[in-house]
C-alpha positions in Angstrom: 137.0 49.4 185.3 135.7 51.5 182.3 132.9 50.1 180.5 132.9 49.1 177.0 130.7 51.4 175.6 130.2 52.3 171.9 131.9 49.8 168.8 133.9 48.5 171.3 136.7 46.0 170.1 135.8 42.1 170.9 137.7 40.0 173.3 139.9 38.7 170.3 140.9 42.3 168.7 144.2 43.7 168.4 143.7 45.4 171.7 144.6 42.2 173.9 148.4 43.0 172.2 147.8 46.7 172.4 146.6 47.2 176.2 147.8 50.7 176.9 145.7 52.0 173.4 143.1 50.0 173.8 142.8 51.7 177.5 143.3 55.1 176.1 140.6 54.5 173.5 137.8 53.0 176.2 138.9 56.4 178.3 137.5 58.6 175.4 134.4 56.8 174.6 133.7 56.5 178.3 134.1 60.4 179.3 130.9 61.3 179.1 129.6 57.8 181.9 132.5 59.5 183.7 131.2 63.2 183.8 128.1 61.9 184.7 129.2 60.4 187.8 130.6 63.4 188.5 128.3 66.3 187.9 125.0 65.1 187.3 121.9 65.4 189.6 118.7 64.6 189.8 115.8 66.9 191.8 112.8 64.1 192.9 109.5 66.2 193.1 108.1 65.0 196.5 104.2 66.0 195.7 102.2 63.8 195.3 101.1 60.6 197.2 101.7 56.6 196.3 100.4 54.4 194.7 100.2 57.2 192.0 103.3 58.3 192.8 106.4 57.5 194.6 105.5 53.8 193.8 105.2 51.2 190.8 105.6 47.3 190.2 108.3 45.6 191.0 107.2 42.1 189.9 106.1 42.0 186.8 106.7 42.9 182.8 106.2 46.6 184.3 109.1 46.0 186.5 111.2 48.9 185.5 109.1 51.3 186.4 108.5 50.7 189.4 112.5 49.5 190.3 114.0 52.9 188.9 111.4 55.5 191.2 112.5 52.8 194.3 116.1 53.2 193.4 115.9 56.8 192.7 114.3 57.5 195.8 116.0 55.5 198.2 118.9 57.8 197.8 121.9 57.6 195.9 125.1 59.9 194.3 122.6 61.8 192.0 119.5 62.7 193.7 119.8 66.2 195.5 117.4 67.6 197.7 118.3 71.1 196.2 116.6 71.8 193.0 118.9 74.4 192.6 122.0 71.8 192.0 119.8 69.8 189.2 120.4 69.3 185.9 116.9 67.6 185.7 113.7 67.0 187.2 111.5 63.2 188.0 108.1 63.2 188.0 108.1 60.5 189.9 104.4 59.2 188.4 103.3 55.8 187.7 101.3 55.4 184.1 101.5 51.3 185.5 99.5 52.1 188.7 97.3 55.1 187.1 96.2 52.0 184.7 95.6 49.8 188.4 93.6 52.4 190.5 92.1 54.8 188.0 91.6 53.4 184.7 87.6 52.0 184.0 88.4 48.7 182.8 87.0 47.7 179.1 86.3 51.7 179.6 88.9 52.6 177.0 88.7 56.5 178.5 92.2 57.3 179.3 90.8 61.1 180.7 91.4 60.6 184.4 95.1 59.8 183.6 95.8 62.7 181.7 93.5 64.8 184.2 96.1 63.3 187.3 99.3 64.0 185.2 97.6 67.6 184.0 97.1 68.3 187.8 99.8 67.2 188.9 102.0 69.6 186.5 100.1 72.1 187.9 100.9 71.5 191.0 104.9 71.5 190.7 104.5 74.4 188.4 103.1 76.7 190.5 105.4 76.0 193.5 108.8 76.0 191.7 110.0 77.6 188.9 111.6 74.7 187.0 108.6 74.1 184.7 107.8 77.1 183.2 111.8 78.0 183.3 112.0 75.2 180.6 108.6 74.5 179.4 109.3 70.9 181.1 112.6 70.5 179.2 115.0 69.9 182.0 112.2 67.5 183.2 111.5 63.4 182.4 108.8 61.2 182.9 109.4 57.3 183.1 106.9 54.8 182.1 106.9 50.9 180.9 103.5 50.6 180.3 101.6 50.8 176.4 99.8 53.8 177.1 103.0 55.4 178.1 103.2 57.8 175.6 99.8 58.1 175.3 99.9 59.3 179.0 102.9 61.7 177.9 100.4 63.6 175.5 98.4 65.1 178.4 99.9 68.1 178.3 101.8 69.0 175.2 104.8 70.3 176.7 105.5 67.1 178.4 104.9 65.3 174.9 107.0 67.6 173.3 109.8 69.1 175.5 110.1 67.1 177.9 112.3 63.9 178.3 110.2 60.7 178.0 111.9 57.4 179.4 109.6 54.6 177.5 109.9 51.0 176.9 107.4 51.9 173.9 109.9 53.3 172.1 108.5 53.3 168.6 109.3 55.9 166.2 105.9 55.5 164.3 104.2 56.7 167.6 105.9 60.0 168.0 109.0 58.9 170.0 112.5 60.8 169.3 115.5 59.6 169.7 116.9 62.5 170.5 115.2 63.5 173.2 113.4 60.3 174.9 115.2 57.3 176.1 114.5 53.4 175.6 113.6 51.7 178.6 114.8 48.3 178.5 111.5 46.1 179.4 112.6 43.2 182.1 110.1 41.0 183.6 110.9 39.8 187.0 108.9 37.3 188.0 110.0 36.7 191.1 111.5 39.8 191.9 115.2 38.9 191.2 117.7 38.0 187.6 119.6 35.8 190.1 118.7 32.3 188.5 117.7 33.6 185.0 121.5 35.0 184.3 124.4 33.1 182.7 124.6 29.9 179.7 126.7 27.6 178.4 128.8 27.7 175.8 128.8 27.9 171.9 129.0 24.2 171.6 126.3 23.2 174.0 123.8 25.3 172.4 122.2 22.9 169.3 119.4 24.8 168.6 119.8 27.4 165.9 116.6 29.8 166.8 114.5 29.7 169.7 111.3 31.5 169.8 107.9 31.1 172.1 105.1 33.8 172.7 101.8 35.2 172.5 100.3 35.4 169.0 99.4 38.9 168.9 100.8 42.0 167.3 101.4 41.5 163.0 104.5 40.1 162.6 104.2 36.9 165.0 101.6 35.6 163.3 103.6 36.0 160.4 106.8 34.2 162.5 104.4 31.3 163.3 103.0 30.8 160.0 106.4 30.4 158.4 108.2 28.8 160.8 106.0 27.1 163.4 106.7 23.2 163.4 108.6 23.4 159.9 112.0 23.0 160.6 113.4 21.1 164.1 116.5 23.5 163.9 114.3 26.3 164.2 112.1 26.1 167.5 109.0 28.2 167.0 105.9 27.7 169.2 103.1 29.6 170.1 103.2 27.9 173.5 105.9 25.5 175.0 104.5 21.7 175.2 104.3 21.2 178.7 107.4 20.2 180.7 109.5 22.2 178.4 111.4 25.3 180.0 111.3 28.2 178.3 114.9 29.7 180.1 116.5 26.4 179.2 115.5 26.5 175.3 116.9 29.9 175.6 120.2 28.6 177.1 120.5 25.8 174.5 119.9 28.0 171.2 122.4 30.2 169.4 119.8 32.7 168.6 116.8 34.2 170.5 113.9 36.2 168.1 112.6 38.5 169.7 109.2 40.0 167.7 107.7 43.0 168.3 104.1 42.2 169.3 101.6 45.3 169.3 103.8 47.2 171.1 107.7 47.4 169.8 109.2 46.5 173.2 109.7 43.1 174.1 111.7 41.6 177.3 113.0 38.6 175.1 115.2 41.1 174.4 116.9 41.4 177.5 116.3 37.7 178.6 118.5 36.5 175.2 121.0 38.6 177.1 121.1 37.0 180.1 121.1 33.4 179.2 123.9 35.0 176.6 121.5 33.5 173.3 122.4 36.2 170.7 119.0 38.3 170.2 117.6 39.0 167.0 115.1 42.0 166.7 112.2 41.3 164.5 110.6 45.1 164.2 110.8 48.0 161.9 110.0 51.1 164.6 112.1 50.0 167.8 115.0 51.8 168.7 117.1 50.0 170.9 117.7 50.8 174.6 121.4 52.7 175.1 121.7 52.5 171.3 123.6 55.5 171.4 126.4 54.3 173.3 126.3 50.5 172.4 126.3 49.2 169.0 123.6 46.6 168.6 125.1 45.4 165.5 128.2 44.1 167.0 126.3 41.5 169.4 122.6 41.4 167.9 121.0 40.3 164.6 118.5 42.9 163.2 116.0 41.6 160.7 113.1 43.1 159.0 109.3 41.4 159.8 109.8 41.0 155.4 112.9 38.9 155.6 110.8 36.2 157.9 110.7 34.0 154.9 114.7 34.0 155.2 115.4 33.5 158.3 117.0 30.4 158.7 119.0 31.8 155.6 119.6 35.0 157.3 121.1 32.8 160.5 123.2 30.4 158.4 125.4 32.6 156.5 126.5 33.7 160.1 129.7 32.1 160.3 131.2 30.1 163.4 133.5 32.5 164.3 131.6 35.8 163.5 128.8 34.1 166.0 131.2 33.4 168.5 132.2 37.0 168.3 128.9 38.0 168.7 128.1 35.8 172.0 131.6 36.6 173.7 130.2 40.7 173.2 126.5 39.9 174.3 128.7 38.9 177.5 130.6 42.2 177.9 126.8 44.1 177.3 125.4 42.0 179.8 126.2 44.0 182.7 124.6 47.0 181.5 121.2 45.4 181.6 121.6 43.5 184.6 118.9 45.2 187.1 120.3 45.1 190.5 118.6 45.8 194.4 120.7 47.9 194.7 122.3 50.3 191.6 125.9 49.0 191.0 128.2 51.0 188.7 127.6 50.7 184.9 124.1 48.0 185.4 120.9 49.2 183.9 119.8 52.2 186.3 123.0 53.9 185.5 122.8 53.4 181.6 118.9 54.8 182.3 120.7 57.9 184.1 123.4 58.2 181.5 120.8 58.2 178.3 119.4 60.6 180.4 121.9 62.8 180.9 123.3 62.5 177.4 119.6 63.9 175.9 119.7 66.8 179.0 123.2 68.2 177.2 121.0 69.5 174.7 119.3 71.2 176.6 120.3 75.2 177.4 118.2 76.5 180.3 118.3 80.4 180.1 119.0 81.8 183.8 115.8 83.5 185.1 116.3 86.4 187.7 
């Protein structure tokens, strides 16, 4: 099946009378998920010894960092052995566990991470010739922690050449669209989406906006002081009153907001999607995991942290059917996001390795002798 990537036509369109065109037109936009499967490959640096490396959280709001170096190194149709047969480079590192086993707490001295990534650079540079072939270009770096890109700016060719997969994707800080990648930011709690995937439908859902978090970062505080307690269509709390589910308030609204705190990243994001609750992004900096290949707009409501005021405004003039359209499309997306033990075609570690290989197209690697 060929995955509906890009402005792809909702359930309802034209193309349900038009099969064979629609087909034709899902072919096209899906060449370049198709050429990946087919020529890309991935060289895993084996230096280096876990929990620095090799390793990473698999519970937790870091999850993806540590899921995606398991994944990629238990094998699969892209890694290669050969570095000679790669189109790019992991440095398999772990900014997550660098925080755990290095990091001074309340130290606020993030020196003896970049001294770990600046060594370990070294290392791989001096025994193959990838690195200095490309000044780190054919290379990435994956990291769902904060001080990601902070991490990144140990050595300035991995800040600036180099391909940086970050769930702190905020344009303010230095990221690049064109270049780094979005890591969508999942927290598994319990290791598994099993239970937290799948809601009912458009009728059952009677809340209008559903929102519950932390109050840090400047625009929730901004979220709670307009809307917290002032309107019982509009569910705002700082914390849930106890007994109250947060995935079931998710699976009875027709819209989940999803804030930026201090950092941009947020995995309300990707929980709206899986209790199919249409998100909408509250930030002005974020750009939006596999944004160039799926068109938030279609399935996604994307307000700036000024128009809080409006809101419940914003969400009214939404009509019934353009919502509906909306949630049947946050279903098709779904699959792209859904984080699996083990990689199925088209779920999240494949989109990670197509961004990837999208941003390594641009890259021309001169043939040393």
């Amino acid at each position: 099946m060929v995955p509906q990537l890009l402005q792809w036509k909702s359930p309802t369109s034209p193309c349900r009378r038009r099969r064979r065109w629609c087909r034709c037109l899902l072919r096209r936009r899906s060449r370049s998920y198709l050429e990946m499967e087919k020529l890309f490959k991935v060289h895993v640096y084996e230096e280096g010894e876990p929990p620095l490396f090799h390793d990473g959280p698999c519970r937790s709001i870091y999850s993806m960092e540590g899921r995606f170096i398991y994944s990629m190194e238990m094998g699969n149709r892209f890694r290669t052995r050969d570095p000679e047969r790669a189109l790019v480079h992991f440095l398999p590192f772990s900014v997550v566990n660098m925080v755990k086993f290095i990091y001074q707490p309340k130290s606020y001295d993030l020196s003896p991470l970049e001294r770990t990534i600046v060594d370990y650079i070294n290392v791989i540079s001096s025994r193959y010739r990838y690195w200095n072939r490309s000044l780190g270009a054919d290379h990435f770096m994956l990291s769902c922690h904060d001080w990601g890109p902070h991490a990144s700016r140990a050595l300035s060719s991995l800040y600036s050449n180099s391909i940086r997969v970050l769930c702190n994707a905020n344009t303010s800080e230095g990221f690049r669209p064109s270049k780094d990648v979005s890591l969508p930011e999942i927290n598994l709690k319990t290791g598994t989406t099993a239970r937290i995937i799948g809601g009912p439908s458009v009728s059952r859902r009677t809340t209008l906006a559903f929102f519950a978090g932390g109050l840090h970062g400047p625009i929730r505080p901004l979220l709670l002081h307009h809307w917290k307690d002032k309107d019982p269509s509009m569910q705002i709390h700082e914390y849930l009153p106890r007994g109250i589910s947060y995935y079931d308030m998710m699976r009875n609204s027709r819209f989940c907001l999803c804030p930026s705190g201090y950092e941009v990243a947020s995995p309300r994001v990707v929980e709206a999607i899986y209790l199919e609750c249409v998100p909408v992004i509250i930030s002005d900096h974020y750009v939006l995991p596999f944004s160039d290949v799926l068109n938030w707009k279609s399935f996604s409501v994307q307000v700036s942290p000024d128009d809080i005021p409006q809101l419940k405004e914003i969400l009214e003039r939404i009509s019934t059917r353009q919502y509906i359209k909306m949630w049947r499309r946050v279903k098709v997306v779904q699959r792209h996001f859904v984080l699996n033990s083990s990689p199925v075609r088209y779920d999240v570690f494949h989109m990670i390795l197509h961004s990837i290989w999208l941003r390594r197209l641009n890259i021309r690697i001169q043939a040393l002798g």
